[in-house]
ROTOR-908720 format. One record per atom (N, C-alpha, C, O): x, y, z; residue in one letter. Coordinates in steps of 0.1 Angstrom, whole numbers, plus 5000, padded with zeros to 4 digits. Layout:
REM residues N
XYZa...
***
This chain:
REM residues 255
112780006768x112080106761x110880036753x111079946745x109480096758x108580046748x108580066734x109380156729x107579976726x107279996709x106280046707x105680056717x105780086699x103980096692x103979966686x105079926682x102579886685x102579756681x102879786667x103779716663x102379886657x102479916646x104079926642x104279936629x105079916647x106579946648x106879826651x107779806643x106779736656x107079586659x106079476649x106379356645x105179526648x104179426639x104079456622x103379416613x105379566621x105079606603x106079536596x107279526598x105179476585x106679386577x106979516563x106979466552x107179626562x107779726554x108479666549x108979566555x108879696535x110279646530x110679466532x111879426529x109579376535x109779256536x109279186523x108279226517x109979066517x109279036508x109178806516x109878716520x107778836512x107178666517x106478576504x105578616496x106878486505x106478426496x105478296505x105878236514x104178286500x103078226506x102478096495x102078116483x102577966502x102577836494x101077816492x100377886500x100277736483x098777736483x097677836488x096677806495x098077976483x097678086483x096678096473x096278216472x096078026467x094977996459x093578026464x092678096460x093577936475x091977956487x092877986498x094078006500x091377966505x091377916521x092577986529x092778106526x093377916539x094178016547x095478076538x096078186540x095778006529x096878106522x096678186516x097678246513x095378236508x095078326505x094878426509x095178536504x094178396524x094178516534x095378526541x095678646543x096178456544x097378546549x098278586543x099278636549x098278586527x098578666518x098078756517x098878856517x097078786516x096178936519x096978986528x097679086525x096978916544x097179006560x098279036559x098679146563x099278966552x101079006548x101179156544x101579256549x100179126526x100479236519x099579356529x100279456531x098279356533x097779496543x098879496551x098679596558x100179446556x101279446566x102079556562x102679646569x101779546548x103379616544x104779556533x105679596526x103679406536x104879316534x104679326514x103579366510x105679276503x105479256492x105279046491x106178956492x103979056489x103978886493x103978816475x103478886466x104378686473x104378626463x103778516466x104278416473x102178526458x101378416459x101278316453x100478326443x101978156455x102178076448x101077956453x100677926464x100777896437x099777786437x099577746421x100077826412x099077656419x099177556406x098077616398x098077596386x096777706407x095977746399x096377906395x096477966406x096677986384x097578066381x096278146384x096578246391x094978146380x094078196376x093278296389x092978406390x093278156403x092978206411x093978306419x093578366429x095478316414x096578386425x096378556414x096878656418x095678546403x095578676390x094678736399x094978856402x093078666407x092178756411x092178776424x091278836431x093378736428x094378766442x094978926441x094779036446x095578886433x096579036427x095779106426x095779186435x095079116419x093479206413x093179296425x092979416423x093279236437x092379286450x093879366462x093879436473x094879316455x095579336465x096479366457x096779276449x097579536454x098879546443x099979476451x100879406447x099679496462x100979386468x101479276467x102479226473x100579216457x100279056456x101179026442x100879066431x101878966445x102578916431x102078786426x102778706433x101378736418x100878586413x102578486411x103578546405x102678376415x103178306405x102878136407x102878066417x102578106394x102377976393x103677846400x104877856398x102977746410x104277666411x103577546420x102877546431x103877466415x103377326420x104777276428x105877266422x104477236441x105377216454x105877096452x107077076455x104976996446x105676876442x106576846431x106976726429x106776956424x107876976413x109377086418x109677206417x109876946422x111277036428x111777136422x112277226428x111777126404x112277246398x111477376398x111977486399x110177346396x108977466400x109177556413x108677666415x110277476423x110277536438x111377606438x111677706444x112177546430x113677616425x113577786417x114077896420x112577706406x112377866400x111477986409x111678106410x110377906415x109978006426x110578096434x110278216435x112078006442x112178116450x113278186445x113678286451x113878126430x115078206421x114478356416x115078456417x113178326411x112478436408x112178526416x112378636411x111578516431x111378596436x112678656442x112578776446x113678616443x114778666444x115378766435x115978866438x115178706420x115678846412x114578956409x114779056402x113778936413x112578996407x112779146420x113079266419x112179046432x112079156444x113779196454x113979276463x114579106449x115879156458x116179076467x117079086475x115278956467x115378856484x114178816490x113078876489x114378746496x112978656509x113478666521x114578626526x112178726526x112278726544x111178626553x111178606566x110378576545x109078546552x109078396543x109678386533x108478306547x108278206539x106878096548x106878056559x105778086539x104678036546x104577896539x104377876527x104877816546x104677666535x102577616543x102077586553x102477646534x100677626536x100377536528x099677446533x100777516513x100177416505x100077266512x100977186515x098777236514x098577116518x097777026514x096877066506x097676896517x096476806509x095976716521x096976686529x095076666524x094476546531x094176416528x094076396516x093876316535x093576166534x092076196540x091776296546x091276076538x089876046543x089275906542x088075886538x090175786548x090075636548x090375596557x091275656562x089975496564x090775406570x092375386567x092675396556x093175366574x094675336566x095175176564x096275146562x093575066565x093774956562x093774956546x094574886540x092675056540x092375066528x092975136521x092775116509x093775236524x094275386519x095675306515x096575246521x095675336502x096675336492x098175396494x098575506498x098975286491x100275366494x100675486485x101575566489x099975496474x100475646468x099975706473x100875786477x097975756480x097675846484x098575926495x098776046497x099375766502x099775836517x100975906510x101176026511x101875836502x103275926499x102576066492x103476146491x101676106488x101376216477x101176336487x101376456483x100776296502x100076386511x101976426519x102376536523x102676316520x103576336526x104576416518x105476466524x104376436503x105276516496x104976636494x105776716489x103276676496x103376806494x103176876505x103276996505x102576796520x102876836533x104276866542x104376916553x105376816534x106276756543x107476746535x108376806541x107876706528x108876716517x108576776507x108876716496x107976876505x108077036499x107977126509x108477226504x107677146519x108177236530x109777216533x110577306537x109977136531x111677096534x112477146523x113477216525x112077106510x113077156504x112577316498x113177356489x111277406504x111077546504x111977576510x112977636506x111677526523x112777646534x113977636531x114877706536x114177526523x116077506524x116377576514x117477636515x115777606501x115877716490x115777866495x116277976491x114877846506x114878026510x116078076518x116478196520x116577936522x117277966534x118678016531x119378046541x119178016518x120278066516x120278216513x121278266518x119478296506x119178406508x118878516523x119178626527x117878366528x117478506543x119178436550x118678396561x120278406550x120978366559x121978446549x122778476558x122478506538x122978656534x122278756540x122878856544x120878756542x120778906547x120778836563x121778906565x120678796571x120978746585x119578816590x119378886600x118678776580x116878766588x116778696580x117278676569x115778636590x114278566578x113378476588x113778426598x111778466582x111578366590x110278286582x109578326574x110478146589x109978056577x108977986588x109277906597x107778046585x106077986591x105377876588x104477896579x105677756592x104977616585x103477626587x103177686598x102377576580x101077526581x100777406587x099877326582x101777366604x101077276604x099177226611x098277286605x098877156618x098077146624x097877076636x098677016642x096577106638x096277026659x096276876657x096476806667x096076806643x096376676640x097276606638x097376486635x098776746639x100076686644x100476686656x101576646659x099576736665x099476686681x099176606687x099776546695x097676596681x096976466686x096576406671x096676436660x095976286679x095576226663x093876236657x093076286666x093276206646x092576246642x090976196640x089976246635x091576056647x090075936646x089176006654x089676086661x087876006654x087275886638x087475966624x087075926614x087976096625x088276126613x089176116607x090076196608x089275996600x090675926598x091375976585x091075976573x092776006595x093776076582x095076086587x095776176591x095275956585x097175886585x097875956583x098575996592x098376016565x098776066565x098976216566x099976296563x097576236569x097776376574x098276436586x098876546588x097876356594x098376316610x099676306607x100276416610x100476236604x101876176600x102876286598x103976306603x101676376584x102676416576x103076616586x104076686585x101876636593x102176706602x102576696614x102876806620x102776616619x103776576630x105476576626x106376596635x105676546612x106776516608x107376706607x108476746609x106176766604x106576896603x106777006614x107177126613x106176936624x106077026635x107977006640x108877096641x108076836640x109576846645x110876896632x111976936635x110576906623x111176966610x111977106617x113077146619x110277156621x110077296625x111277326637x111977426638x111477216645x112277216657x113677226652x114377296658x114077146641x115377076641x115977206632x117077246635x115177266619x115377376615x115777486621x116877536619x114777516630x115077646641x116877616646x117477716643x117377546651x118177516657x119377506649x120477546654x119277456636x120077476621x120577586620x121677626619x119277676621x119277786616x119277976619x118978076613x119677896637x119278026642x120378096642x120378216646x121478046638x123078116643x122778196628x123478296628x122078196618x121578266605x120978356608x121078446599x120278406617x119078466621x117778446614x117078536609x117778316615x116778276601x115778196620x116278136629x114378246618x113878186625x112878086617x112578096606x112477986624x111477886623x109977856631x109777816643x109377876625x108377816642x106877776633x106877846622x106077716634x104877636630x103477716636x103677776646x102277716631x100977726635x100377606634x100277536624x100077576644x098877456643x097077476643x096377486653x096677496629x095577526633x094377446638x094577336634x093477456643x092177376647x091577356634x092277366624x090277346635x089577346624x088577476620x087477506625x089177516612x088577626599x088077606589x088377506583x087477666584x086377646568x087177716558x087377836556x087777586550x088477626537x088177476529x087377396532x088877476520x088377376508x088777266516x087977166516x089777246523x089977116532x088577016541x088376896543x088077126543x087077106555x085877156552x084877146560x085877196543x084077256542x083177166534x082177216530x083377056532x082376966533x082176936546x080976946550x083076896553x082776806568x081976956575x081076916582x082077076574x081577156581x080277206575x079577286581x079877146562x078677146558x077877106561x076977176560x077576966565x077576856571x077076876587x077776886597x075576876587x074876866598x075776726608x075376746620x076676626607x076976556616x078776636620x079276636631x079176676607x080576726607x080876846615x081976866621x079676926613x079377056625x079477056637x079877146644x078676886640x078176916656x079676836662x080076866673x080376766654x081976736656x082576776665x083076736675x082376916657x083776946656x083377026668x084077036679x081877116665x081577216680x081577116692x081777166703x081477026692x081276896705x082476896707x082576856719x083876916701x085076856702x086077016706x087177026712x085577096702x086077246703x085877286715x084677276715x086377336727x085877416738x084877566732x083777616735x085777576726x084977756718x083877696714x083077796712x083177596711x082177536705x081677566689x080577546683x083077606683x082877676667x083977676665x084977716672x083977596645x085377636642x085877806641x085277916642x086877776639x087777926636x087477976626x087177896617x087578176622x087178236615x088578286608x089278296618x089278306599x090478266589x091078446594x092178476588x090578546603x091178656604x091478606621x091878696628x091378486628x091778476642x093078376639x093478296647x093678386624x095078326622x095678436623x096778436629x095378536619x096478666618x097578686630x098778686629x096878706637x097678756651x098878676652x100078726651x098778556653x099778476652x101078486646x102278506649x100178456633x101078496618x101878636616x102878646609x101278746621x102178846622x102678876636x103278986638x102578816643x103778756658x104878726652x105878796652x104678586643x105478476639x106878596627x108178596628x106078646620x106478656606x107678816607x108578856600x106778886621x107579006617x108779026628x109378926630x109179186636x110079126645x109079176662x109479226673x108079146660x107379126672x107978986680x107978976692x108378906672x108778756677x110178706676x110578586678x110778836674x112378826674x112978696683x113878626677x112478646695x112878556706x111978466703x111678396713x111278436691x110778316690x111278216681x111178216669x111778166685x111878016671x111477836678x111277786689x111477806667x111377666671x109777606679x109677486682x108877676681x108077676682x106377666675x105977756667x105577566679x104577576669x103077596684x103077546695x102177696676x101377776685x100177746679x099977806669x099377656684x098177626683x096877726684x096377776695x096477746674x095277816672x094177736670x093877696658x093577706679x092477586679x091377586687x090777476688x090777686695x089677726700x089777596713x088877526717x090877596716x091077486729x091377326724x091677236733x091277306715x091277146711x092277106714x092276986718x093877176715x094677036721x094477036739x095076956746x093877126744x094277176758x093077116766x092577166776x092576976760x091176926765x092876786778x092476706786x
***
C-alpha cells in the first residue's frame, strides 16, 4: 500500500534536539525539523543566537549547552526529557575545524576538535539513547563529512579528517548496538557549504575556484539541499535505514 510523502515525511508529535544550532547547518535544520512538525531543541553555547532562533520559529525551544561539558550534555538531554516528555531525533552537528599542517598543529588543537567532533557525539547519543530505547523509536543523525571519506589536502585538517572518520564508523557500530532498540543511526556527509566553517575559504577568490574545480556540480551546496536527506534520515520515511552515512556533496566523493 502506498503513502503521501506528507504521511511518511512528517515528524508530528516528535521531539529533536539539534547540536550547534546557533549558525550555519544546525540552525537550518532546526528550522526544517520544526516546519516538519517536529518540537526541536536548539542547543549551542551562544544562548543569544538560539533566543533569535525561537523568535522566528515557536517550535524552537533555545537551550544553552556546551558539548564539551559532559554535565551541560547531561542536563540537556535531562531537560528536554522532562520539559517535552522524551527524544526522538538527535542531530549531533556541533563541530569545530583545524587549518595547519599537522607537523605544526598542536596537540591540544587536535584533541579539542576530536572532543567536540567525536566524543560529544558519543556521549549525546548515549544519553539519548536511553529514553528513545523506552519508547522503542528514535533516530540519531550525525554531522559527519566528505573529509571523513576522503582526505582533505592541501586543505589541511587532521583532525578534522580524523575526527569525522572516527564518526562515520561510531555511526556503524551504534546502529548495530542499537537497532534491536528501534533506535536508528546513520550520518550525512556533507560536501562543502557556506556556513561559519567555510565562508572565509569560500570568500576567497582562490577558495571558490577550489572547491568549484573539485565539485562535479561546480558550486558549493545551498543549506536547503541538506533537507531531503535529513528528513529521510530523521522521520519514518527511512524506517530500513540505519547504519549508514549519505553524502551530500555535489559529486565530490564519486570522482
Amino acid at each position: 500500500m502506498s503513502s503521501l510523502a506528507s504521511d511518511i515525511f512528517g515528524l508530528e508529535g516528535k521531539v529533536a534536539v539539534v547540536t550547534g544550532a546557533s549558525s550555519g547547518i544546525g540552525a537550518h535544520l532546526a528550522k526544517t525539523l520544526a516546519l516538519n512538525g517536529a518540537t526541536v531543541v536548539a542547543a549551542a553555547r551562544r544562548l543569544d543566537r538560539l533566543e533569535s532562533l525561537a523568535a522566528e520559529e515557536p517550535n524552537i525551544a533555545p537551550m544553552a549547552c556546551d558539548v564539551t561539558d559532559d554535565d551541560a550534555c547531561t542536563e540537556l538531554v535531562a531537560a528536554t526529557v522532562e520539559r517535552f516528555g522524551g527524544v526522538h531525533i538527535l542531530i549531533n552537528n556541533a563541530g569545530l575545524s583545524d587549518s595547519q599542517d599537522a607537523i605544526d598543529e598542536p596537540m591540544d588543537d587536535f584533541r579539542r576538535v576530536i572532543e567536540i567532533n567525536l566524543n560529544a557525539c558519543f556521549l549525546l547519543s548515549k544519553l539519548v539513547a536511553a529514553p528513545m530505547r523506552d519508547q522503542q523509536w528514535g533516530s540519531i543523525i550525525n554531522i559527519a563529512s566528505v573529509h571523513g571519506l576522503v582526505g582533505s589536502a592541501p586543505n589541511n585538517q587532521a583532525a578534522y579528517s580524523a575526527s569525522k572518520a572516527g564518526l562515520i564508523n561510531l555511526t556503524r557500530e551504534l546502529a548495530l548496538q542499537w537497532v534491536r532498540h528501534g533506535i536508528r543511526v546513520n550520518a550525512i556527509a556533507p560536501g562543502y557549504f557556506e556556513t561559519e566553517l567555510t565562508e572565509q575559504m569560500i570568500a576567497a577568490e582562490s577558495g571558490a575556484k577550489w572547491i568549484n574545480r573539485n565539485t562535479p556540480m561546480r558550486r558549493p551546496g545551498t543549506l536547503g539541499e541538506l533537507d531531503g536527506t535529513t528528513l529521510l534520515l530523521a522521520s519514518d520515511a527511512g524506517s530500513y535505514i540505519t547504519g549508514q552515512t549519505v553524502a551530500v556533496d555535489g559529486g565530490w566523493t564519486a570522482r
